[in-house]
N, C-alpha and C positions, 0 to 999 in steps of 0.2 A: 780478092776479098778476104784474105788470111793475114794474120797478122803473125808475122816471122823472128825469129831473134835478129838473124844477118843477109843480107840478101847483097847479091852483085847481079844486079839486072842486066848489065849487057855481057856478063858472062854466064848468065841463065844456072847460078848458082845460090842456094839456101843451105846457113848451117843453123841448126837448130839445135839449142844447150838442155840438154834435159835432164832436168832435177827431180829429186823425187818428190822435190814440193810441190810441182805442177803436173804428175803424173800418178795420184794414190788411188784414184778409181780405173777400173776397167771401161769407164763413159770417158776418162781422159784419155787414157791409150785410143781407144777404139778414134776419138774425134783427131790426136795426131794421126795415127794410121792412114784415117781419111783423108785429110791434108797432104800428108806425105804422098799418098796416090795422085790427088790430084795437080801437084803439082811437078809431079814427072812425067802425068801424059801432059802438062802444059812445055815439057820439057825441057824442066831444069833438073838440073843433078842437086841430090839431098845428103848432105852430112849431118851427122848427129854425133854428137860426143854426151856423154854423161858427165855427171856434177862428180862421180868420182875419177874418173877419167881426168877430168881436166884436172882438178886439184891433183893429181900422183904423177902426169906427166902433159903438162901444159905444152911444152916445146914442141911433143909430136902432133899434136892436136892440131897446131899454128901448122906444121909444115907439110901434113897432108892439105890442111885449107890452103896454104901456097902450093902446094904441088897439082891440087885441081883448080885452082884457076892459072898457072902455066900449061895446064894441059889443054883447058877448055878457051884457051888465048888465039 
């Protein structure tokens, strides 16, 4: 019932990009927050990189996400 940035379903994996365009109230945090809970007791693993994050170093971003889903394989 959430709507995700990236998701690999049968590797029970979400990464979710987060800007600060979509994150400027404490009602946005708190409703990621809740999401992110609930979909670790549905048991999938959550990543999250931030909008500055990705822009300063895109490549490690990509290879933690390759590296949890070779793990979670």
């Amino acid at each position: 019932g959430f709507e995700v940035d990236l998701i690999w379903r049968r590797r029970k994996l979400v990464v979710e990009l987060d800007g600060s365009r979509w994150h400027r109230t404490g009602a946005d945090r708190e409703r990621d927050e809740h999401r992110g809970r609930t979909l670790t007791e549905a048991g999938y693993r959550l990543l999250r990189f931030s909008d500055t994050e990705i822009a300063a170093d895109l490549g490690t971003c990509i290879t933690t996400t390759e590296a949890t889903l070779n793990w979670s394989a």
